[in-house]
NUSEBA-255902 format. One line per field, with one value per residue (C-alpha): chain; residue number from 1; x, y, z. Coordinates in steps of 0.001 Angstrom, whole numbers, plus 500000, padded with zeros to 6 digits. Layout:
BEGIN
c	(A, ...);
k	(NUM, ...);
c1	(X, ...);
c2	(Y, ...);
c3	(Z, ...);
END
This chain:
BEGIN
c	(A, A, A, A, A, A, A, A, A, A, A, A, A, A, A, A, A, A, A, A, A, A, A, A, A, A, A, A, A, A, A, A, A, A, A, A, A, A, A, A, A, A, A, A, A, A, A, A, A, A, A, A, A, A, A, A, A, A, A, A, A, A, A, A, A, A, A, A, A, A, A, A, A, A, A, A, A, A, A, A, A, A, A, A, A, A, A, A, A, A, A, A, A, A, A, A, A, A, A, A, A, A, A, A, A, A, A, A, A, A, A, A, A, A, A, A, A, A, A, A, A, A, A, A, A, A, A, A, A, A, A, A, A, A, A, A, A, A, A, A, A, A, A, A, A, A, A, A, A, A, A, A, A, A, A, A, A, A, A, A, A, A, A, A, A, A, A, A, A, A, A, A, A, A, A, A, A, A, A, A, A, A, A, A, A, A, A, A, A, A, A, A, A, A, A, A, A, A, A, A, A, A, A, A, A, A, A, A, A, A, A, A, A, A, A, A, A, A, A, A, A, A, A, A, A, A, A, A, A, A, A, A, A, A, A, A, A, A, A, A, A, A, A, A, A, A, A, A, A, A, A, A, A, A, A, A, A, A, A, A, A, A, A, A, A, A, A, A, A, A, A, A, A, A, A, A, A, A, A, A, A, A, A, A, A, A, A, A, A, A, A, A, A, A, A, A, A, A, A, A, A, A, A, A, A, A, A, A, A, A, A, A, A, A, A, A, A, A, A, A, A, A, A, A, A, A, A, A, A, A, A, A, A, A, A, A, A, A, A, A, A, A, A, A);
k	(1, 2, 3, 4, 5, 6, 7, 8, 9, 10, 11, 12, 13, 14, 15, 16, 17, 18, 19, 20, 21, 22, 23, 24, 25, 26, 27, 28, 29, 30, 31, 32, 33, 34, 35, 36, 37, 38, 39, 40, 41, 42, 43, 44, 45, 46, 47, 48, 49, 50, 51, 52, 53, 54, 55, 56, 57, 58, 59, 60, 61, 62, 63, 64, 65, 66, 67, 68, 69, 70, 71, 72, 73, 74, 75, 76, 77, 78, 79, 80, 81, 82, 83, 84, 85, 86, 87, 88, 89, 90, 91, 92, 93, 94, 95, 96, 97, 98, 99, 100, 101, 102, 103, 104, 105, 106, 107, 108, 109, 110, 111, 112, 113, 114, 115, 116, 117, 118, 119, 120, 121, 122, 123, 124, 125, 126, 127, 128, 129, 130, 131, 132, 133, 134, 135, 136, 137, 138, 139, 140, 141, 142, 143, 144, 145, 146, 147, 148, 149, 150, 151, 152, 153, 154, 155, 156, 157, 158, 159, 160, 161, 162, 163, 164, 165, 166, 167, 168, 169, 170, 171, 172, 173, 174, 175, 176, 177, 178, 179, 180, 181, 182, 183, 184, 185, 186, 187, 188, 189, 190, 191, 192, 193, 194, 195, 196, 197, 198, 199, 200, 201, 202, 203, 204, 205, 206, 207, 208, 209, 210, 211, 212, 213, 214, 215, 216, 217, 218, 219, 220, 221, 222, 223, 224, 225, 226, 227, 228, 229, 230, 231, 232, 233, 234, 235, 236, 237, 238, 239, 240, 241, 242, 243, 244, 245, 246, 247, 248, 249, 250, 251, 252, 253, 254, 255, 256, 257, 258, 259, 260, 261, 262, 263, 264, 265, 266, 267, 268, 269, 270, 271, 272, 273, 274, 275, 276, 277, 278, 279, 280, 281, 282, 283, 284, 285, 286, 287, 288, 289, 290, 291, 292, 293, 294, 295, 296, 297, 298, 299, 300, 301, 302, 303, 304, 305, 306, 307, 308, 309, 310, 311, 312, 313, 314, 315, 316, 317, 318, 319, 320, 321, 322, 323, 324, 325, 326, 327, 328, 329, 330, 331, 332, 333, 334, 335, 336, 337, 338, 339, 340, 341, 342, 343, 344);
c1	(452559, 450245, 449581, 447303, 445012, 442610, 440001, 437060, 435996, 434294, 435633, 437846, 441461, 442250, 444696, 445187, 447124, 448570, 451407, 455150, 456343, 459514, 461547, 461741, 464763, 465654, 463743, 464549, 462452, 462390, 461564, 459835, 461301, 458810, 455999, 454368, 450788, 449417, 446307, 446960, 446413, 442932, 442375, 443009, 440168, 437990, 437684, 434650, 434313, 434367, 437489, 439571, 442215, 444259, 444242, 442324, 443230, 446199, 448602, 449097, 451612, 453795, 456021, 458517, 461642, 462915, 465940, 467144, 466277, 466307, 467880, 466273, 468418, 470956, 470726, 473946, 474480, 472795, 474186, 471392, 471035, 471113, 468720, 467564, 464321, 462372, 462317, 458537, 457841, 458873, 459393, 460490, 464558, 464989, 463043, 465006, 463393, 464161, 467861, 468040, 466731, 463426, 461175, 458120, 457897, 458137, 455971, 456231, 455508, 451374, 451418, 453950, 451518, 454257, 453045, 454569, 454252, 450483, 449940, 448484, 451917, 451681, 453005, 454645, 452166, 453073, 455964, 457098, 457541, 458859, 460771, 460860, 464578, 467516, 467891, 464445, 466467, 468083, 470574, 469591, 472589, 472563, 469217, 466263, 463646, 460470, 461697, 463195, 460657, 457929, 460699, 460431, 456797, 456080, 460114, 460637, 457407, 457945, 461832, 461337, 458293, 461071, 463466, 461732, 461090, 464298, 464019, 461366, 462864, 465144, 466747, 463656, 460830, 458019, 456980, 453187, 452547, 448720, 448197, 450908, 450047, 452132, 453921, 453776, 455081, 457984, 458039, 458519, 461290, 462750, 462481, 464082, 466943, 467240, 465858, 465704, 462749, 459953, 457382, 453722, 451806, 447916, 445743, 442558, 444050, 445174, 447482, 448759, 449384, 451213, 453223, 454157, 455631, 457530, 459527, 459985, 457057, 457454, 453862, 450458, 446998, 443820, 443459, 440133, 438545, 440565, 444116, 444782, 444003, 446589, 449146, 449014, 449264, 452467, 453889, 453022, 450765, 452937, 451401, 453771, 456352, 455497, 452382, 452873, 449233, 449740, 445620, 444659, 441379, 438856, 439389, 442989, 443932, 441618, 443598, 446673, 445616, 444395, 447789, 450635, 452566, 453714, 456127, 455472, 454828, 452071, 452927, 449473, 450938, 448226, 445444, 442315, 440712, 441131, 440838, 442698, 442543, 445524, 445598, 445557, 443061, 443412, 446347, 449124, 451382, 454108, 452858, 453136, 451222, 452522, 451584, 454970, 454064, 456868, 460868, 464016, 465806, 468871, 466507, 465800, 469355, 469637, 466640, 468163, 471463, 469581, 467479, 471351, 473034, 469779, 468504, 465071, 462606, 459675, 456773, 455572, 452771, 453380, 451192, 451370, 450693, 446935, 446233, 446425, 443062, 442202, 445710, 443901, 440875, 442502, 444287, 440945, 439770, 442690, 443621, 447273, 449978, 452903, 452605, 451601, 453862, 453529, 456104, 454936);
c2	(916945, 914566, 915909, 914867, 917865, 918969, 920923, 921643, 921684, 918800, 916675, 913791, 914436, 914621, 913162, 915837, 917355, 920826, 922390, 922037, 924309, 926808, 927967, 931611, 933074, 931184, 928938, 924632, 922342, 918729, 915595, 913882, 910273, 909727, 911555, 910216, 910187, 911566, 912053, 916012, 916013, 913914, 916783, 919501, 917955, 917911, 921499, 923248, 926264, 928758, 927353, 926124, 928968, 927704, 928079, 926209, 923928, 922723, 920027, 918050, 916184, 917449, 914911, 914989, 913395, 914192, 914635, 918405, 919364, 923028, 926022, 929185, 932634, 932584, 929677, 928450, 925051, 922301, 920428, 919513, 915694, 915476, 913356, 915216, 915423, 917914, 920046, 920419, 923054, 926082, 929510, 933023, 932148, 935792, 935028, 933719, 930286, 929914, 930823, 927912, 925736, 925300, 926783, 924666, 926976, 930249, 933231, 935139, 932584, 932350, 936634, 936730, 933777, 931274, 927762, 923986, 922379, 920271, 922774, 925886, 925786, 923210, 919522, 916753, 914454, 915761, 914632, 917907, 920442, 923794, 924329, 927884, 927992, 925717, 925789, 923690, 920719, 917606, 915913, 912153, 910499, 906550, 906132, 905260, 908081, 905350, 904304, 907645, 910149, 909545, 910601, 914054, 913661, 910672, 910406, 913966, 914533, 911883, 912131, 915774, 914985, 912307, 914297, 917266, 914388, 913254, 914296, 912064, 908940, 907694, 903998, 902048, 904884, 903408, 905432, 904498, 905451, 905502, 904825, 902533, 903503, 905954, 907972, 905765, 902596, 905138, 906629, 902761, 902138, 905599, 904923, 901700, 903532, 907001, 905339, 902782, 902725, 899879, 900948, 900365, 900538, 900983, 900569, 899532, 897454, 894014, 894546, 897583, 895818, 893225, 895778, 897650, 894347, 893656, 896809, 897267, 897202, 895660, 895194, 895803, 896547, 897321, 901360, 901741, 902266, 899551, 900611, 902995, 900189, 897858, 900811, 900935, 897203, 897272, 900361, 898745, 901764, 904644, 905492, 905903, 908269, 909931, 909327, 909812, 910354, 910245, 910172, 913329, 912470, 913037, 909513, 908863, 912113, 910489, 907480, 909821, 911837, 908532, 906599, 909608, 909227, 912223, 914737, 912602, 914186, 913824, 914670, 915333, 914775, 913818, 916619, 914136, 917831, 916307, 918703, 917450, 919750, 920990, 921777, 921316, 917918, 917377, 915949, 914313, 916512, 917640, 916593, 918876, 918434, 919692, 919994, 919731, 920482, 918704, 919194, 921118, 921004, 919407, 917016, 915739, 915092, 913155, 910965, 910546, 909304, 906911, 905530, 904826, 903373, 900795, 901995, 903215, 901938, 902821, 900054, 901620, 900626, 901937, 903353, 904768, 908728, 907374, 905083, 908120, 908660, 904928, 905317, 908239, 906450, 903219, 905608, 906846, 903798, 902604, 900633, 901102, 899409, 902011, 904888, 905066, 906164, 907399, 907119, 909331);
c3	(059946, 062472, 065508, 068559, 069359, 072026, 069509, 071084, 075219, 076144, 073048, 073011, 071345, 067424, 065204, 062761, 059804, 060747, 059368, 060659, 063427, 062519, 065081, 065733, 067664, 070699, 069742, 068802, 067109, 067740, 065142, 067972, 068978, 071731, 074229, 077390, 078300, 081856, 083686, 083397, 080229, 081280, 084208, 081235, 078690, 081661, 082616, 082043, 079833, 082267, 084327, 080963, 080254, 077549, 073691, 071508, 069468, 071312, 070639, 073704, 075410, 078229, 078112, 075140, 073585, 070062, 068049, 067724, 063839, 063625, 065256, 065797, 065382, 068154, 069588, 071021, 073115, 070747, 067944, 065326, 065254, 069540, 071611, 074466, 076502, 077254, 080685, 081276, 083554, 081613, 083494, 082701, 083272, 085466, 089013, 092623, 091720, 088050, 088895, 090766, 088352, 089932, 087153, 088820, 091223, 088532, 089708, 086737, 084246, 083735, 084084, 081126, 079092, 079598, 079675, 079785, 076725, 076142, 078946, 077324, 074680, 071979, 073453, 072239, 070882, 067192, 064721, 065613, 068576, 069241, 072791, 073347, 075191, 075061, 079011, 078698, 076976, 078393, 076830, 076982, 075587, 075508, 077000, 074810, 074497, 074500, 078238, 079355, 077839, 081007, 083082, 082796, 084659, 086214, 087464, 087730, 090201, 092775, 092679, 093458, 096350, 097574, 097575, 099658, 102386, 102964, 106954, 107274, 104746, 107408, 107206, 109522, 108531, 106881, 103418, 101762, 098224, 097266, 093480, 091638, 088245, 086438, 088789, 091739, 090489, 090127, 093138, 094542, 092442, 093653, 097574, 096972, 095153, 097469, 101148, 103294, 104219, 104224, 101414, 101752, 098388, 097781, 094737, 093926, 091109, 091884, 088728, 089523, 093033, 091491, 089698, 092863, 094256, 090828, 091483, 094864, 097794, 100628, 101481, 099116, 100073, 098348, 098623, 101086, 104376, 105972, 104819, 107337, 110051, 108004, 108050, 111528, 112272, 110270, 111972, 115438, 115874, 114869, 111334, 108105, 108548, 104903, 102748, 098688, 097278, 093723, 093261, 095712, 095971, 099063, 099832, 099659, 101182, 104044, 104089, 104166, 107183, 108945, 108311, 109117, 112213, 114014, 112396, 109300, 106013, 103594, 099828, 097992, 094418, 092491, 091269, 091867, 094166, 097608, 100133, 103583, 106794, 108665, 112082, 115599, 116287, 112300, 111942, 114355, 116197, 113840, 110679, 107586, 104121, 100590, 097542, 095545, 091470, 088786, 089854, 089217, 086333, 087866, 089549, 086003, 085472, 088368, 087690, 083797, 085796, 088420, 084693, 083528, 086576, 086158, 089376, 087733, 084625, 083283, 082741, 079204, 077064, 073412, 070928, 067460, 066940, 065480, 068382, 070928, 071290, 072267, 074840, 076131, 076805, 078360, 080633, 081456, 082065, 084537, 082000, 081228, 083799, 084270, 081341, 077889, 075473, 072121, 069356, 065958);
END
């Protein structure tokens, strides 16, 4: 089968003939009907030899979609033929957190050599995957896997960072989301559909700009030195009651501290290595910062059920299996509006 590998550190990704997965016990492999491109795979391909822990060659893709096609031994739950979507964030199933669904926050899993899928286990961007437990399935029904797949990322992630700053996401708050691409043209759409709060959206791309007012912001601004002075204007003052940075780097988490009111929150979601102080004469009085990773799996469920009431859609770009590499480097680039899908 074709399948889009990470081969060598340093290199760019592969389209390659390997051969096709069998599931062992426990085990389900997926024909795959659709997988989503992120910047963590980007962040990934980027480490260094000495800080890149994860087996090589690896198939990537963390975000997956397929038709179930094989059973492992025992495997109970799944009929072969279903569409369902893939739960990311895979955990040991035993642990306080995992019990409640919230195998993000797993503290077993990397000591027991578990890993998410195009994460250290073998991804989606293949004609074929392996999911290692059934409880790591979705079922996705009527919704189309091209539109739905990037869900179980770039819905899942803000959804769950919205979700965790509900206290401060009251009707009159103010909410500003830093990066519409990817994730935060969806964390837009989901404010509009959870809150009622008056978004603020910043980007240094008058296209992605345009994009954040086609689903949902109130007010756009180019993401720099003078958008915490904007934020303020528009708050009368007071600062945003939370701040979304779905880039995290030294500069937006800058903007971030600069723009929070008190008790606000600031939700550091993207993995750009910004570094933001906490303390007394740092930050307003009140304020908290977090650093929320993925989402429950019941989380997913809901976002799959806001993406069928119509509440929620993905802007996707689509690419063939072969034209991966070139989606990977447009998304490099800054190039893709919303997120790049590929269908094998």
């Amino acid at each position: 089968m074709r399948a889009v590998q990470y081969v060598k550190i340093g290199a760019h990704p592969e389209v390659v003939t390997v051969e096709k997965p069998e599931p062992g016990p426990g085990q389900v492999r997926l024909r795959v009907t659709a997988a989503g491109l992120c910047h963590s795979d980007e962040f990934v391909m980027s480490l260094p030899e000495d800080r890149y822990g994860y087996p090589l060659p690896m198939t990537l893709g963390h975000e997956g979609a397929g038709i179930v096609d094989a059973l492992g031994a025992g495997v109970t739950g799944v009929t072969i033929g279903e569409s369902v979507a893939v739960y990311g964030p895979w955990g040991c199933g035993l642990c306080h957190a995992c019990a409640q669904g919230k195998e993000n926050y797993c503290n077993r899993a990397a000591e027991l050599g578990i890993f998410p899928p195009g994460l250290g286990a073998h991804g989606a961007l293949a004609e074929y995957m392996i999911v290692d437990d059934v409880r790591h399935l979705v079922p996705l029904g009527d919704l189309d896997p091209v539109e739905a797949v990037s869900l179980t990322d770039a819905g899942l992630t803000p959804y769950h960072a919205i979700r965790s700053s509900m206290a401060a996401l009251r009707p009159g708050a103010t909410a500003v989301v830093i990066g519409a691409g990817g994730l935060g043209h969806m964390g837009i759409q989901l404010l509009r559909a959870l809150t009622g709060v008056t978004i603020i959206a910043l980007d240094i791309d008058q296209d992605k700009l345009r994009l954040a007012t086609e689903v949902g912001a109130h007010h756009v601004a180019p993401s720099g030195p003078d958008a915490p002075q904007f934020i303020r204007q528009l708050t009368g003052g007071d600062g945003a009651d939370a701040v979304f940075d779905f880039v995290g780097i030294q500069a937006t988490v800058e903007i971030a501290r600069q723009s929070i009111a008190r008790d606000g929150i600031i939700q550091i979601v993207g993995i750009g290595g910004g570094i933001l102080p906490a303390g007394f004469f740092s930050l307003p009085f009140g304020a908290s910062v977090r650093t929320p990773y993925w989402g429950s799996r019941s989380e997913l469920m809901e976002v799959f059920e806001l993406a069928r009431t119509g509440k929620i859609k993905v802007h996707v770009e689509r690419f063939s299996l072969e034209q991966a590499p070139e989606a990977y480097e447009r998304l490099h680039a800054g190039s893709i509006l919303g997120r790049a899908v590929v269908v094998p």
